[in-house]
C-alpha positions in Angstrom: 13.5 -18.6 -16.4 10.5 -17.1 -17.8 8.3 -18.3 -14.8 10.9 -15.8 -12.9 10.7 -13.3 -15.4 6.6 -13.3 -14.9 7.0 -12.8 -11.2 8.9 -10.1 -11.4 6.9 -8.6 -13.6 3.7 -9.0 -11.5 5.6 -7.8 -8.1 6.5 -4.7 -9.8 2.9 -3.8 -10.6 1.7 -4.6 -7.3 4.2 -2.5 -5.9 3.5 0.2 -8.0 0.1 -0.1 -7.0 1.1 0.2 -2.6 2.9 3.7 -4.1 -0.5 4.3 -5.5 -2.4 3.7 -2.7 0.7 5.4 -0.5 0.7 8.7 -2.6 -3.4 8.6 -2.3 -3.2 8.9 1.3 -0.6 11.6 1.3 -2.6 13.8 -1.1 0.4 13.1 -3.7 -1.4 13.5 -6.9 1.8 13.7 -9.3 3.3 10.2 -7.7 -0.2 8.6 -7.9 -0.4 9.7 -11.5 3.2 8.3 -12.6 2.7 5.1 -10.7 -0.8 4.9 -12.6 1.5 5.1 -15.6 4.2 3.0 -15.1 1.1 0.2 -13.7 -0.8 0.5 -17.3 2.8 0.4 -19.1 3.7 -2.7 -17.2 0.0 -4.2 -17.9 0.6 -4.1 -21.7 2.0 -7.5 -22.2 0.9 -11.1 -21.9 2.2 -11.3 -18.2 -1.2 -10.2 -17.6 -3.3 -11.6 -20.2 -6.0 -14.3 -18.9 -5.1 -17.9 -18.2 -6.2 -20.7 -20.6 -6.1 -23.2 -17.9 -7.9 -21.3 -15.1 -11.6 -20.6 -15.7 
């Protein structure tokens, strides 16, 4: 369940981040700046902290 919970987690920041890139494009610099928020709220936790067993 928590493996689930991770991947959900991780899918949501990368598509926050193809809104980024979307709103870049479009010269949408209030969308770019709220999905730049809601990417560095999401990237608080240890979802994204470093993996002991990959080096």
């Amino acid at each position: 369940m928590e493996g689930s919970i991770v991947r959900a987690v991780v899918r949501l920041d990368q598509c926050c981040r193809e809104v980024m890139d979307a709103a870049r494009v479009m010269g949408d610099t209030a969308l770019f700046q709220k999905m730049q928020d809601a990417s560095a709220a999401i990237k608080r936790d240890v979802v994204f902290a470093a993996s002991l067993y990959v080096s």
